[in-house]
C-alpha positions in Angstrom: -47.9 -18.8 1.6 -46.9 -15.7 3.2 -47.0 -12.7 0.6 -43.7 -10.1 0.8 -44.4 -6.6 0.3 -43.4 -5.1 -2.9 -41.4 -2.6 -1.3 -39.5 -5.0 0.9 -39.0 -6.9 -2.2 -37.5 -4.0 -4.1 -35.3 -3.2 -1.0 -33.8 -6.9 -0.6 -32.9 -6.8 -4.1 -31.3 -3.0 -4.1 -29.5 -4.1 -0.8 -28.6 -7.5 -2.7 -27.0 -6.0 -5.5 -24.5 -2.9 -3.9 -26.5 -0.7 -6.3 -23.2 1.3 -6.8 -20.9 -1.0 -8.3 -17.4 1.1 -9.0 -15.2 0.8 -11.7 -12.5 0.5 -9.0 -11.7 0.4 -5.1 -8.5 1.5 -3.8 -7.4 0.0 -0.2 -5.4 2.5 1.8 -4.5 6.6 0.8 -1.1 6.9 1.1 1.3 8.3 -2.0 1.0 4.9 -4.1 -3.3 4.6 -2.9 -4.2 8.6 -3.1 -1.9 8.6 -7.0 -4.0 5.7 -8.5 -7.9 6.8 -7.0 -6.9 10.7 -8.2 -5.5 9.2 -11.5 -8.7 7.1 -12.3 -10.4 9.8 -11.3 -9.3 12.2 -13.7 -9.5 9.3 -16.2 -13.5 9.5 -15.8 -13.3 6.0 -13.7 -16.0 5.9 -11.2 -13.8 5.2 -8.0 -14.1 4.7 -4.3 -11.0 5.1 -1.6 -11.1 3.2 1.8 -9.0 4.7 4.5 -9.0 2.9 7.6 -6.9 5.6 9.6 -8.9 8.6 10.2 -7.1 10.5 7.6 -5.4 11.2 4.1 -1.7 10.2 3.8 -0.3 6.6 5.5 3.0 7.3 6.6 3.1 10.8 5.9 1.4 12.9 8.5 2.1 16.7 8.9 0.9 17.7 12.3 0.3 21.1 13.8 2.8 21.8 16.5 5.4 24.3 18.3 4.6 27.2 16.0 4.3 25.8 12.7 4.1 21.8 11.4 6.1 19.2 11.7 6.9 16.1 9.8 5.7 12.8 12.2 6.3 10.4 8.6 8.5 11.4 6.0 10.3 14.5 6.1 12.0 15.2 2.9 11.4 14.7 -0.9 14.6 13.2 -1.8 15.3 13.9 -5.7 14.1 17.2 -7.4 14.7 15.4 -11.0 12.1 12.9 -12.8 10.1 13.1 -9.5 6.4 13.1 -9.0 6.6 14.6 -5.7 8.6 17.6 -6.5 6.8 18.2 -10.0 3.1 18.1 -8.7 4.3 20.8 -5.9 6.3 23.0 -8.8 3.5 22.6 -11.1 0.7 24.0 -8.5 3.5 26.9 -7.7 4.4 25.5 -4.5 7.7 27.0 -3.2 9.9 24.2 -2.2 12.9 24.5 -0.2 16.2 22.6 -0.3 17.2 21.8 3.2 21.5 21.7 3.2 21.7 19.2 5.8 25.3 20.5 7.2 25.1 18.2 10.8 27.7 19.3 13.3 29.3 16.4 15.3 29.2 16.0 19.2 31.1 13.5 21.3 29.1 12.0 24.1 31.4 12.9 27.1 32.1 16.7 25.5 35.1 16.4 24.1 35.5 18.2 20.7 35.1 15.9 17.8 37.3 15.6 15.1 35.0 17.2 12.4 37.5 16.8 9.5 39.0 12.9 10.5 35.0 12.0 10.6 33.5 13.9 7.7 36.5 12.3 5.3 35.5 8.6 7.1 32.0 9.4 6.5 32.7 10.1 3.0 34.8 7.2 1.9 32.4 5.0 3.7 29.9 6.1 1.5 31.8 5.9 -1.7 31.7 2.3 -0.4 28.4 1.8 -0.2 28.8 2.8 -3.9 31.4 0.5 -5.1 29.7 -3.1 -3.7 32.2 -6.2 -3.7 31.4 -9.0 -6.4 30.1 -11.5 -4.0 27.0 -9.7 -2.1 27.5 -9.9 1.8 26.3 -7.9 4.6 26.8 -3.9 4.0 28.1 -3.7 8.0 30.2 -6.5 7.3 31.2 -4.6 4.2 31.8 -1.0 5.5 33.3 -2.0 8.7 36.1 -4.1 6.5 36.6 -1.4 4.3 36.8 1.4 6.6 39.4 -0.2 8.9 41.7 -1.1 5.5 41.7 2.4 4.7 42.2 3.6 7.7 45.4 1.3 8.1 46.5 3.3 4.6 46.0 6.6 5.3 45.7 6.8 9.7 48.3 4.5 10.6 48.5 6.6 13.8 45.3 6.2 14.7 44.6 2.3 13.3 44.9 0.6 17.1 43.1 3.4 18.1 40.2 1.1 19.2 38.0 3.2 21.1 37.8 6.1 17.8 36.8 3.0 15.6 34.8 1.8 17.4 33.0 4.7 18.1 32.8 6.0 14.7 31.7 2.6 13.2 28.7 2.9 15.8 27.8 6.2 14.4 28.1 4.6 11.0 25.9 1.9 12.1 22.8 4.1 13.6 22.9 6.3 10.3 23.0 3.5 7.8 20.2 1.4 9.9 18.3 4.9 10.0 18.5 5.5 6.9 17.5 2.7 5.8 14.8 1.5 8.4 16.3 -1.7 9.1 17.0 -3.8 12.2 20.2 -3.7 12.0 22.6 -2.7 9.5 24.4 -6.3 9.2 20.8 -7.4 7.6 21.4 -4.9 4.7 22.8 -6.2 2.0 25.4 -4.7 -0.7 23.3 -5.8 -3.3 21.5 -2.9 -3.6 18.6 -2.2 -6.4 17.9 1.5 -5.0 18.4 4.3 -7.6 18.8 7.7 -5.9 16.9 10.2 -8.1 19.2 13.0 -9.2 18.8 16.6 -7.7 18.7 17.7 -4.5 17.8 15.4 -2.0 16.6 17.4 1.1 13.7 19.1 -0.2 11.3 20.4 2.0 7.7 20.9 2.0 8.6 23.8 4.9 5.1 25.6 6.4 3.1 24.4 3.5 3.6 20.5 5.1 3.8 17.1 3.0 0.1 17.0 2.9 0.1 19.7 0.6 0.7 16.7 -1.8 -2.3 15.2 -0.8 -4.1 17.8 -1.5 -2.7 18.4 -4.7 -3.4 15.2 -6.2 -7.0 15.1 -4.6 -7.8 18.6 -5.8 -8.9 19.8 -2.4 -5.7 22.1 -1.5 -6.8 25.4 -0.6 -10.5 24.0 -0.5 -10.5 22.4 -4.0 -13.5 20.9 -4.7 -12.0 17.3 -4.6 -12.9 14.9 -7.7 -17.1 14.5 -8.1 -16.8 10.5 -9.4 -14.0 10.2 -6.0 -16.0 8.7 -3.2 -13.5 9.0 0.0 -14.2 6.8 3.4 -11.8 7.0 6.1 -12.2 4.8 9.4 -12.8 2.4 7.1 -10.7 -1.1 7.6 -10.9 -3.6 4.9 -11.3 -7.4 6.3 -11.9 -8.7 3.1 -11.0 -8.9 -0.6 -12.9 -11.1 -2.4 -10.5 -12.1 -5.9 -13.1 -12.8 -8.8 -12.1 -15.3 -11.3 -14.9 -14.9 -13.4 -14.9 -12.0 -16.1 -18.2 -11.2 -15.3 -17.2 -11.2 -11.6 -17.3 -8.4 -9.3 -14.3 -7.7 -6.7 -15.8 -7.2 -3.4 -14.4 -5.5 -0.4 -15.9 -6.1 2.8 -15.1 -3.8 5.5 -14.5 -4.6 9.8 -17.6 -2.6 10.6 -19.8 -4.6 8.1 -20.3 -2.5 4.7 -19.6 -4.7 1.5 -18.2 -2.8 -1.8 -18.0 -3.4 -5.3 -16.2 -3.0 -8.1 -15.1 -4.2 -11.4 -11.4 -4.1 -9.9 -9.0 -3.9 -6.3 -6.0 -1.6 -5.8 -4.4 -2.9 -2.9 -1.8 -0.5 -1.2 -1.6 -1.1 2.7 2.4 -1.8 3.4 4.1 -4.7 3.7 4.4 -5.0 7.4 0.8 -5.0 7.2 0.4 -8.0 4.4 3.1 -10.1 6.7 0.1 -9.6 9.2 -2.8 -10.2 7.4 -2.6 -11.8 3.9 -3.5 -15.0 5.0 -6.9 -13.3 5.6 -7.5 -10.2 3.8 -7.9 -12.2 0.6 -10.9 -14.7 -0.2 -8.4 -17.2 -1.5 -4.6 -18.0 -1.3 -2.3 -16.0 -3.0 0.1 -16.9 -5.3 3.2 -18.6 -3.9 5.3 -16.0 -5.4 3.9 -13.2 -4.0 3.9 -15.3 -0.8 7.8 -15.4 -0.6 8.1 -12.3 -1.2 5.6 -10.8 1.7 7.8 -13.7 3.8 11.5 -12.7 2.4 10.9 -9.1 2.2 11.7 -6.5 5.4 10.5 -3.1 6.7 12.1 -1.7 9.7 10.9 0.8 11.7 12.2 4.8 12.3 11.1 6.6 15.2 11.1 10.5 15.6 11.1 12.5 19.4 9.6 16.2 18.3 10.1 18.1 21.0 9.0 21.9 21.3 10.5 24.9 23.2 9.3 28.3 23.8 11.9 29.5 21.6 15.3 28.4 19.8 17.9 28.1 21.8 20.2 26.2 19.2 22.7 28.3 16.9 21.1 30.2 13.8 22.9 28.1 11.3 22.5 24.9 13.1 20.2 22.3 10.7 21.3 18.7 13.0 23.6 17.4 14.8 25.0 13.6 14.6 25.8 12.2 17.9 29.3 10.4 18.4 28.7 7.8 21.6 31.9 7.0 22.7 31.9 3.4 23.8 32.5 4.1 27.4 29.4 6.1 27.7 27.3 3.9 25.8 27.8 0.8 27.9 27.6 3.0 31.2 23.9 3.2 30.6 21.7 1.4 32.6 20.1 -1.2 30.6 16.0 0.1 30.8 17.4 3.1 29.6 19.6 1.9 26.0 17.6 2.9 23.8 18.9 6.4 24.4 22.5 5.1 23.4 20.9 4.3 20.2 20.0 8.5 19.2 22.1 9.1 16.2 20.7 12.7 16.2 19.2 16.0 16.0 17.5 18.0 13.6 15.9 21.0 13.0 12.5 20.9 11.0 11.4 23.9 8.6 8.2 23.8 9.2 8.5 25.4 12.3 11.2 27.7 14.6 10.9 26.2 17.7 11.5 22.3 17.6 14.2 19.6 17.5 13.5 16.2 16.0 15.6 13.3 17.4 15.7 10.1 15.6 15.9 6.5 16.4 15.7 3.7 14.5 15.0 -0.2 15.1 14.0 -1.8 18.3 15.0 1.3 20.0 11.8 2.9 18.0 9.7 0.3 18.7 10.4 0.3 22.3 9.9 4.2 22.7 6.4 3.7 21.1 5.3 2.0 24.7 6.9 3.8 27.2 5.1 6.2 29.3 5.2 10.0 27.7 6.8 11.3 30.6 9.9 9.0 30.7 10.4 9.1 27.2 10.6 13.3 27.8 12.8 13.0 30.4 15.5 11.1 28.9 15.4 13.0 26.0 16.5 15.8 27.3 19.1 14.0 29.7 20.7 13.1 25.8 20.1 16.5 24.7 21.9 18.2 27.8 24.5 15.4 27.0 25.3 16.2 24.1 24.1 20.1 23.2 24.2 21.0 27.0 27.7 21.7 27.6 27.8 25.8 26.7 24.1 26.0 26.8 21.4 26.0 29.5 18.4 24.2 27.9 15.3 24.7 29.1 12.3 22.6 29.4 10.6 21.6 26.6 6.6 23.1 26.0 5.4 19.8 24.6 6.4 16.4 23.0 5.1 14.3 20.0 6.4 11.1 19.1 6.2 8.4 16.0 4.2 5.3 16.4 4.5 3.4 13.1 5.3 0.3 14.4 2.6 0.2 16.7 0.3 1.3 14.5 -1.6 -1.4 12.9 -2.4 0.0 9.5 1.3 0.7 8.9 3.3 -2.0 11.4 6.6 0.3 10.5 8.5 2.9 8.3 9.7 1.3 5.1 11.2 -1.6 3.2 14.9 -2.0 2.7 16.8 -4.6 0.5 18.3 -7.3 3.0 20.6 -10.2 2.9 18.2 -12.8 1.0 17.8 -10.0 -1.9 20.3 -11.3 -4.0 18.4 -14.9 -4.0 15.3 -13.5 -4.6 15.7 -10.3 -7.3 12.2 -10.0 -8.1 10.6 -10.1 -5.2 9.4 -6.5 -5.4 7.7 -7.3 -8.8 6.4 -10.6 -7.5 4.4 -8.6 -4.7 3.7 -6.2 -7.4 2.0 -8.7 -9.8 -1.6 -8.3 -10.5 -4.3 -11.0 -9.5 -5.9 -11.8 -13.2 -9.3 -13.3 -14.2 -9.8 -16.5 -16.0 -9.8 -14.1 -19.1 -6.5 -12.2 -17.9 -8.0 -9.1 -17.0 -5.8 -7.3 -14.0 -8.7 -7.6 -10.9 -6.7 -7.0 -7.7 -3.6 -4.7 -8.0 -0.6 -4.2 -5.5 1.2 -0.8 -5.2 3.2 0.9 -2.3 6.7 1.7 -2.0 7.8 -2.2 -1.4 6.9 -3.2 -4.7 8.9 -0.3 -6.4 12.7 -1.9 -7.4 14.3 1.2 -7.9 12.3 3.8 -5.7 11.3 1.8 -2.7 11.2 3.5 0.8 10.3 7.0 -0.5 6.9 8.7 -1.2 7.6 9.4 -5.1 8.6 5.7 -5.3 5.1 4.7 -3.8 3.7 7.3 -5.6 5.0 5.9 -9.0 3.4 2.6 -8.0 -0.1 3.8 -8.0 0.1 5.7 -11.2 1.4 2.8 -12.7 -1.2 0.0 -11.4 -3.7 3.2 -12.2 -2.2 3.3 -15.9 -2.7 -0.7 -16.1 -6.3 -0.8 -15.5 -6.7 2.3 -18.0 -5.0 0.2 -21.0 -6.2 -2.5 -20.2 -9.8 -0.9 -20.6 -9.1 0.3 -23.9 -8.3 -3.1 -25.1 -11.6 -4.9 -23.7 
């Protein structure tokens, strides 16, 4: 019989066992991921955070460019009150800034808009969105009802003007589908189960950048030393999640490039458009059928962002956005490769620098500009620019261009969730994909956070960021009761 060396032996069986076995892995470091590794780690837990992108933040990416940062993910911190967001930055004497968001509206073929007619529309469409009807139904549905009634009441002059309705309603349309990040705004539902945080909600993170919150929570801002029981591994892309069901069970994560983890608990936070992709096969067995629906039912859309950069401002002082008015006419005048520029609700001007313009898109016109060629999408964004902000201005070229890619990204596979039509079936679908996977003994073993299983606060970074605290807080009581 062949004789093994002893030190071969002794190799096999440190190799066998993952020597390092962590008190807890957490998949993915965005707000929800990044919140529950730093709050384990500050709880003592010995903890390991596995990246796959190349860097700190999911879909928030601050991104040198023109002559500051800009925003390629989220932009703002919407709600200064009982927000985790806001208070990290105010408690490390960050100086945030709110952003008044005062956009100016332009009419596609020049014409001057009717600022006050559309600002008082805008409003009472809003107030709408606040006052759902009994029976849920589609919120374009919804809107467009209710806006053309109250325009019958109080325009009567202009209520078979067909071509302002119709043109406002579109404008309605792109803002509620971007702000919301859905495919269209006829798949949102009135049932609504966001709650707006109170406060301002255009905060900015300005020339510090959003990942100044990154920082923050993983004690590295202005070289922090980090957390010393915080292991960190980016380009890392988890393949595998093996649930235990046996108390004495390890979790074990088994990466694409071959490396095999373990831990005595999973936090999983990669998004939903990425568990519609792979939870058939990131997990070792089936998952519930409850948290199955609710990866199946549930949506995230996509938002796009064109960041264009100029060799100086040549936009008024005061100027923060404009909202674009297409008048139908022009809209349907453009030649079909090129709609997706019809579907630009706007302009905006980022804080984090003094020299760029974001333009916004939202829904299959994002995804689309995510493929074309860099050059073309350049071009006819400044055709829509000269359109629209052109007319008393000579605009020069711009320096350079970035653009979104969320979609097309395959650790993200879009922006956010949004509550559409099959919500009011399903009302607890967000705490269904939330649920915990529990040993035989009932002992929480693989965790789900991110901003789609947050009821109230979905779609934001605070609301994915209150996820991870609290799947981070579940594993710490549960601890002290074992």
């Amino acid at each position: 019989m062949n004789m093994i060396p002893w030190s071969v032996l002794l190799f096999l069986c440190v190799a066998g066992s993952h020597a390092m076995v962590y008190d807890t892995i957490v998949v993915g470091l965005g707000s929800a991921g990044t919140t529950a590794a730093s709050t384990l780690a500050q709880a003592g837990k010995k903890v390991l955070a596995l990246e796959a992108m190349d860097r700190v933040g999911g879909r928030v990416n601050t991104v040198p460019f023109g002559d500051g940062l800009v925003e390629l993910g989220a932009e703002w911190i919407h709600g200064t009150i009982n927000s985790r967001v806001y208070e990290t930055a105010i408690a490390n004497n960050i100086d945030i800034v709110n952003q008044t968001l005062d956009f100016q509206f332009l009419v596609s073929d020049g014409s001057p808009a009717d600022t006050k007619l559309i600002s008082e529309l805008m409003d009472f469409a809003f107030q709408v969105i606040d006052d759902p009807p009994p029976v849920p139904e589609p919120l374009g549905q919804y809107v467009t009802r209710r806006v053309n009634e109250h325009i019958k009441e109080k325009y009567p002059q202009i209520a078979n003007d067909t071509h302002f309705i119709e043109s406002f309603l579109y404008c309605m349309k792109l803002g509620m589908e971007g702000y919301e990040s859905s495919d269209n705004w006829n798949d949102l539902t009135t049932f609504s189960q966001y709650e707006e945080l109170d406060g301002h909600q255009h905060a900015s993170w300005h020339r510090y950048g959003y990942k100044t919150f990154f920082e923050l929570m993983l004690n590295t801002y202005n070289n922090g030393p980090g957390y010393p029981n915080l292991d960190i591994a980016l380009n890392k892309e988890v393949s595998r999640i093996t649930w235990p069901r046996q108390p004495a069970e390890d979790a074990v994560v088994s990466c694409s490039d071959g490396s095999v983890y373990r831990a005595r608990s999973v936090i999983v936070t990669v998004s939903l458009g990425v568990l519609k992709e792979r939870h058939n096969t990131l997990f070792s067995a089936a998952l519930p059928s409850e948290k199955t629906t609710a990866i199946k039912i549930m949506s995230m859309g996509v938002i796009g962002k064109i960041i264009l950069s100029f060799e100086k401002p040549w936009w008024p002082k005061n100027m923060t956005g404009s909202t674009f008015i297409w008048k139908a006419e022009d809209r349907k005048s453009i030649p079909k490769e090129d709609i997706w520029t019809s579907m630009m609700s706007g302009a905006s001007v980022a804080m984090g620098t003094s020299n760029t313009l974001t333009l916004w898109l939202c829904s299959e016109a994002a995804k689309l500009v995510e493929t074309l060629p860099e050059d073309v999408v350049k071009a006819k964004s400044m055709e829509i620019l000269r359109r629209f902000m052109g007319r008393d201005t000579n605009i020069p070229e711009p320096t350079a261009m970035l653009r979104s890619n969320w979609y097309k990204n395959p650790y993200t596979r879009g922006g956010y969730t949004y509550d559409n039509i099959l919500t009011p079936q399903y009302p607890n679908a967000r705490e269904d994909l939330g649920k915990p996977l529990l040993d035989s003994a009932g002992n929480p073993r693989v965790l789900f956070a991110g901003e789609a299983t947050n009821r109230q606060h979905y779609s934001t970074v605070h609301g994915a960021s209150e996820t991870g605290y609290r799947e981070a807080m579940r594993l710490l009581n549960n601890s002290k009761k074992i």
